[in-house]
C-alpha positions in Angstrom: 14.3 26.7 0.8 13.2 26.5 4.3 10.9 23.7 5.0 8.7 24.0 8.4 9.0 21.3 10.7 5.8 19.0 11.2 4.0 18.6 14.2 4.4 16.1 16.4 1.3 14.1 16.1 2.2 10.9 17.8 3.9 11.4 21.1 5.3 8.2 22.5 4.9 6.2 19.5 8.2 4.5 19.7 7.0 2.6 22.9 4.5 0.9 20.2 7.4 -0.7 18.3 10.1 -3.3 19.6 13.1 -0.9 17.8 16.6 -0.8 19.4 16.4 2.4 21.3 19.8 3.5 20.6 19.6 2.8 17.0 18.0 5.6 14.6 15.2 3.9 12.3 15.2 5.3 9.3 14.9 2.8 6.7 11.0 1.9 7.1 10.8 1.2 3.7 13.1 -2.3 3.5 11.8 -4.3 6.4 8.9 -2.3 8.0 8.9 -2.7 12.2 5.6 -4.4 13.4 4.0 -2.7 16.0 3.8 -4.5 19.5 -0.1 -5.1 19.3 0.7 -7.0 16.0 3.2 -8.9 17.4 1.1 -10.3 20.2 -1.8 -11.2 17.8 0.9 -13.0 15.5 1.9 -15.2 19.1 -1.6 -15.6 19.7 -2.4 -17.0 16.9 1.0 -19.2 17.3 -0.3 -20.2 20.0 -4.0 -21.3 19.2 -2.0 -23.4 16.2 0.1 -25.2 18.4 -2.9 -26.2 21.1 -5.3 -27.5 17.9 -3.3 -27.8 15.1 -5.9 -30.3 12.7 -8.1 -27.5 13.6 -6.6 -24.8 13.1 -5.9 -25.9 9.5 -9.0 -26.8 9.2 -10.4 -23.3 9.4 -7.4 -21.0 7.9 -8.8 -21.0 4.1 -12.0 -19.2 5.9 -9.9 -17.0 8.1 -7.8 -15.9 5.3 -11.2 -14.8 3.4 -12.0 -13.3 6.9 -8.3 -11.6 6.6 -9.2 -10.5 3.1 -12.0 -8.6 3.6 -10.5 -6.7 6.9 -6.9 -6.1 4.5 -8.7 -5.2 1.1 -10.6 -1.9 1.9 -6.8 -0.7 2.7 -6.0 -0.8 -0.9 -9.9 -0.6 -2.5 -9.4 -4.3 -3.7 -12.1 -7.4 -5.3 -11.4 -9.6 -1.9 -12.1 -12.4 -4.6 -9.6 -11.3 -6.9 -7.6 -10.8 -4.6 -5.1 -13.6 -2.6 -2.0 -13.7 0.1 1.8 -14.5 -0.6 5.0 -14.1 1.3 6.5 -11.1 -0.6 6.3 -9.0 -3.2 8.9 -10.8 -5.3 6.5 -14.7 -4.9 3.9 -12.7 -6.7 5.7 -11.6 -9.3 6.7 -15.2 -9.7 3.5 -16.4 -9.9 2.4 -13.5 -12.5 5.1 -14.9 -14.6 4.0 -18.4 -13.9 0.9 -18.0 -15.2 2.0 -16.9 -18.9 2.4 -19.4 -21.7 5.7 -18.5 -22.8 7.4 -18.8 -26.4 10.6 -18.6 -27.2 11.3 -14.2 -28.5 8.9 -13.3 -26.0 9.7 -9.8 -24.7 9.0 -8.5 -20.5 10.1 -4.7 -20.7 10.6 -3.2 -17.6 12.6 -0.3 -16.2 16.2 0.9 -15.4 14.1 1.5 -11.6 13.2 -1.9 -11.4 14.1 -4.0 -7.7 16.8 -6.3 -7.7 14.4 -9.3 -6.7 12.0 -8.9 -9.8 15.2 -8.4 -12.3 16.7 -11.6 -10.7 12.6 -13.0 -11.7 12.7 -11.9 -14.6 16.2 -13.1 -15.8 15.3 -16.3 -14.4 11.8 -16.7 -16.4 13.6 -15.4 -19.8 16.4 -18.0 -19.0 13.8 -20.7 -19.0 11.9 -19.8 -21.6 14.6 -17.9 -24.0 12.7 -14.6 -23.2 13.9 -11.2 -24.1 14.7 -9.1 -20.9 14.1 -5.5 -22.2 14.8 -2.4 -20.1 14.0 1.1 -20.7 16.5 3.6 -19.0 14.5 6.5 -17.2 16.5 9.4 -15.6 16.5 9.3 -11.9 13.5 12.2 -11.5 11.6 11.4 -14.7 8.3 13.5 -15.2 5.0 11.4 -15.3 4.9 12.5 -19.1 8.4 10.8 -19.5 7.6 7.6 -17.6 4.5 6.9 -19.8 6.2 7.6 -23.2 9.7 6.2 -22.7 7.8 2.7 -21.6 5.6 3.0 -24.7 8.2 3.6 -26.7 10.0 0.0 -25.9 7.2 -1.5 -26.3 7.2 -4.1 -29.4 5.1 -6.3 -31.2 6.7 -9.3 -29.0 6.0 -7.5 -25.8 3.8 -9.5 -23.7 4.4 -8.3 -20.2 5.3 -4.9 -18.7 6.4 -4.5 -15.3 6.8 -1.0 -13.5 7.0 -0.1 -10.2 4.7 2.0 -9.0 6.6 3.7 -5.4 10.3 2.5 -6.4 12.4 0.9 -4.1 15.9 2.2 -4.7 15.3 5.4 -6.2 11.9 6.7 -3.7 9.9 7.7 -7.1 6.2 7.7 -7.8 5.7 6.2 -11.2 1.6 7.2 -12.5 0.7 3.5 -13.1 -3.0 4.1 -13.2 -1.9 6.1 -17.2 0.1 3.6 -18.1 -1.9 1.0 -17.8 -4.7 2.9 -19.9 -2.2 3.3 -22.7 -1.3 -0.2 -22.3 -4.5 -1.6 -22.3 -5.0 0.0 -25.9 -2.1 -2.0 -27.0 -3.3 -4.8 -25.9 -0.2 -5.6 -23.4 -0.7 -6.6 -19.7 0.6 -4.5 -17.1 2.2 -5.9 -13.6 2.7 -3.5 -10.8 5.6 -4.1 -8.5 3.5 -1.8 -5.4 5.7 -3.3 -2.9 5.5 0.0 -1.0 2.5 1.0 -1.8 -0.4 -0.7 0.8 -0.6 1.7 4.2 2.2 4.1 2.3 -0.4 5.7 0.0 -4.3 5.9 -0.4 -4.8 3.9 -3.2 -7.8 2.4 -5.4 -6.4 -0.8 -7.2 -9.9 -1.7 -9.2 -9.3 1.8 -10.8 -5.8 1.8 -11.3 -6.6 -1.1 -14.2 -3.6 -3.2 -14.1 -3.6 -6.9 -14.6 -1.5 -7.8 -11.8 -0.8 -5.2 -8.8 1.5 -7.1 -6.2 1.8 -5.3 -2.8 3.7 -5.8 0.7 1.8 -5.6 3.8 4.7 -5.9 6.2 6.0 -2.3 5.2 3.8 0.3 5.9 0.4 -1.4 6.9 1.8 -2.9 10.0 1.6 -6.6 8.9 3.9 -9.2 10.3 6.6 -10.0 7.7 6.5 -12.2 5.0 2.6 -11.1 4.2 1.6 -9.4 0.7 -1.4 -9.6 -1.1 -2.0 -9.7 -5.2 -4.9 -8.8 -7.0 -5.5 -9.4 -10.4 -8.2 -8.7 -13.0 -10.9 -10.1 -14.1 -9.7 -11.2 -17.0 -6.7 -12.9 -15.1 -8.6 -14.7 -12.1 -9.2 -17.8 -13.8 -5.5 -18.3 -15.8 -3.2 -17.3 -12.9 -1.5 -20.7 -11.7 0.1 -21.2 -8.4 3.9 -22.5 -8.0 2.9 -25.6 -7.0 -0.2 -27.7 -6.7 -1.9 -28.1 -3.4 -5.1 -28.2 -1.6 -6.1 -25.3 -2.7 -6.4 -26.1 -6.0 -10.1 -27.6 -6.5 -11.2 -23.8 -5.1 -9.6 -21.9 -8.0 -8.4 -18.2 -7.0 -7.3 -17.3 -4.8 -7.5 -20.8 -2.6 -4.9 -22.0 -5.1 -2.4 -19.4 -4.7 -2.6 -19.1 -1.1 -3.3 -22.4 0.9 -1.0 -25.3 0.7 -1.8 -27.7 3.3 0.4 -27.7 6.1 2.0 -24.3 6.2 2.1 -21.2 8.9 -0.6 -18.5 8.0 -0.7 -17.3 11.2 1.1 -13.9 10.2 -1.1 -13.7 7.4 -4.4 -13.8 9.5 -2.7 -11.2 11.8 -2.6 -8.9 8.8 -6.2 -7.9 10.4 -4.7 -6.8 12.9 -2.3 -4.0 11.4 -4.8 -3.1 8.9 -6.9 -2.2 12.3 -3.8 -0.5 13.9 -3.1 1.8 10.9 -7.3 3.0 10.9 -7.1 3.0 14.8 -3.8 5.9 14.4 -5.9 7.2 11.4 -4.2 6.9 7.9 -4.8 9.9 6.6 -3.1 11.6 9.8 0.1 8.8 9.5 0.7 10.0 6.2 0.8 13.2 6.6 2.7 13.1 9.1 5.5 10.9 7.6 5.8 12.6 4.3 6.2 16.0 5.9 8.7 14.2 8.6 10.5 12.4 5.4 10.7 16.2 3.6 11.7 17.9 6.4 14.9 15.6 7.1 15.3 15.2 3.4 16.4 19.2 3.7 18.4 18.9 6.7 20.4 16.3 5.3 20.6 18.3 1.7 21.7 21.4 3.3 24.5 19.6 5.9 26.0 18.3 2.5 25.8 20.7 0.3 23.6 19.2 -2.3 21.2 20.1 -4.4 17.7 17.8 -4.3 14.3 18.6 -6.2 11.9 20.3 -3.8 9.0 17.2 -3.6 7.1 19.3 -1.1 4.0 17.8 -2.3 5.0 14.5 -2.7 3.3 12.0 -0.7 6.1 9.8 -0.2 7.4 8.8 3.1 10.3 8.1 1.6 13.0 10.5 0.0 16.0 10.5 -1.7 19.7 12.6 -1.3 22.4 12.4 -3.7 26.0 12.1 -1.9 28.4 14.2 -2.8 31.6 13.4 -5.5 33.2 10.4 -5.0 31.5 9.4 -1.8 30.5 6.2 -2.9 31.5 5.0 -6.1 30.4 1.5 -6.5 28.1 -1.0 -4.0 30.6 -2.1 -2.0 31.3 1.4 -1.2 27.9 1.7 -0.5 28.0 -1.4 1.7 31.0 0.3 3.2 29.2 4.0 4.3 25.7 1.8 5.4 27.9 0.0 7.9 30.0 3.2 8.9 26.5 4.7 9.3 25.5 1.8 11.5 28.5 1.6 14.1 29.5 5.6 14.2 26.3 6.8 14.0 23.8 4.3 15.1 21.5 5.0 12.5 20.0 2.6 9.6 19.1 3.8 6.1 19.8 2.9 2.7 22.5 3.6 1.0 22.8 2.6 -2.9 25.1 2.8 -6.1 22.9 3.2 -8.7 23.3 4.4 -12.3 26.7 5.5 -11.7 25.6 7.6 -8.6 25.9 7.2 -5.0 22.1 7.6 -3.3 20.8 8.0 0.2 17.3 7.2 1.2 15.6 8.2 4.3 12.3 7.3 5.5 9.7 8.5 8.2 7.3 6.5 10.3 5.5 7.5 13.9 8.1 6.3 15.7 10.7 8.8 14.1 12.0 12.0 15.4 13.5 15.4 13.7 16.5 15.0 16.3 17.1 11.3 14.5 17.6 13.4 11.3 19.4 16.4 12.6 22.1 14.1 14.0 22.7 12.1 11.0 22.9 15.2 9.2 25.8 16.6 11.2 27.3 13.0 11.6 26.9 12.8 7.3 28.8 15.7 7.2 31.5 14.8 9.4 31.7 11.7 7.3 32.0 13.4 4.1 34.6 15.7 5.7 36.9 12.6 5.8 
């Protein structure tokens, strides 16, 4: 299938970002890349820290609010339901954190899940002598098949579900907004692992009705790293504990979850700042733009190796996936092995994964990428392959 090749919306957008010029970006997805405007609002606030610092403590629980309301629109979030932590994966922690546990306890989550939040939730059931229950999905399960196959495992000792709702490794769109209906009739709390979700998608996290919904800011809404924001429901706001007590605490959500004294929130209040960088490029056009980029290389790639991908054309995902071929990579450290090759011989960075048996590759597309980025690691992926 021939896939047209999408305009060119943002010339010179790789001058915006600090990215190695001789190294191909395209793993967006895993770290992010914080554009240059960011950065300098991140040192400026450094700075204004370092010249005041009583005072600049002082203020940060109303700057974060401030932060909040600039960051939630982005995701159609309650700013007062709504708080800052580092990552994805501290959110989940403190989700956990906040249940009181008994011994046969079940969290079911998926065969897609992140490393991070299975290491969480091994830890948690460890603890607490939890059941760790995972359903096995195929890797390009239907929306039907990801609703029934989760409800299925559910149990009468199931008192936490945790799906992804873009995953990670695999570059899927799981329909979290259904399953938490269906959930919510059963009477079983839903946590969204959305780490790529904020800036990636349009998304309305009031409607989607889950009870936790966990989100990364530094990937694709420009935030400097180590920022993500969790918002919870209404039933939750009051239960959900922090990690540990601080300063925070006599304010209740989300003062409790997000300020402890004497720490650096000075990425977090610069958060603002690539909420307004992302509405300044326009979101609607940066989407489009990456999933048609992300398609169009996904096919290039596909047709260099000679293997057959589903056709996501109307995906919205900036992110895609390519199976590699035979016994190309047969474990992770062969994995490891090709992401390093890819690295040094090709000067390009993406992800490279063995999962389910299966060797994976997943691309991604941001402003600052270019077709000819994909074309070359097409030919050099066949070269490779060759060997």
């Amino acid at each position: 299938m021939t896939v047209s090749l999408p305009a060119t919306n943002f010339p010179g957008a790789r001058e915006w970002f600090s990215l190695d010029r001789g190294l191909a970006f395209l793993n967006h997805g895993s770290m992010g890349a914080v554009p240059l405007p960011v950065q300098r609002a991140h040192r400026r606030l450094l700075d204004e820290d370092e010249l005041d610092p009583r005072t600049f403590h002082h203020a940060a629980t109303d700057r974060l609010r401030l932060t909040r309301e600039a960051v939630c629109p982005l995701i159609k979030a309650p700013v007062e339901r709504t708080t800052f932590v580092p990552n994805t994966t501290t959110g989940v922690a403190v989700v956990f954190n906040s249940f009181d546990w008994r011994p046969g306890d079940e969290i079911l989550s998926t065969n897609h899940r992140y490393p991070s939040i299975a290491f969480n939730i091994a830890g948690t059931a460890r603890r607490h002598g939890l059941v760790d229950t995972v359903v096995t999905l195929p890797l390009t399960p239907t929306d039907e098949e990801v609703v029934e196959t989760v409800l299925a495992g559910v149990t009468e000792r199931t008192r936490l579900v945790v799906i992804d709702e873009i995953t990670s490794a695999t570059a899927r769109l799981f329909p979290v907004a259904a399953l938490a209906a269906r959930l919510r009739r059963h009477g079983v709390p839903l946590l969204v692992d959305a780490a790529h979700v904020p800036g990636h998608l349009p998304v309305d996290v009031e409607a989607h009705g889950a009870d936790f919904w966990v989100g990364n800011l530094h990937k694709w809404a420009f935030a400097p790293r180590g920022t993500a924001v969790m918002a919870v429901s209404a039933e939750w706001a009051d239960r959900v504990r922090p990690l540990q007590h601080s300063y925070g605490d006599a304010d209740g959500f989300p003062s409790n979850i997000e300020f402890h004294g004497t720490a650096s929130y000075c990425g977090w209040i610069a958060a603002a700042d690539g909420a307004r960088f992302l509405e300044e490029l326009g979101p609607d056009e940066v989407r489009t733009h990456n999933a048609g980029l992300a398609h169009w290389g996904q096919r290039q790639i596909a047709e260099a190796l000679g293997v057959t991908v589903e056709d996501p054309g109307e995906s919205p995902l900036a992110m895609r996936l390519l199976p590699l071929p035979g016994e190309v990579v047969s474990s992770q450290d062969e994995a490891d092995a090709l992401w390093r090759t890819l690295r040094t011989e090709l000067r390009t960075e993406v992800s490279v994964i063995h999962w389910e048996g299966q060797g994976l590759l997943r691309i991604a597309a941001q402003v600052y990428n270019r077709p000819a980025e994909y074309q070359r690691l097409a030919e050099g992926l066949r070269e490779l392959v060759r060997r």
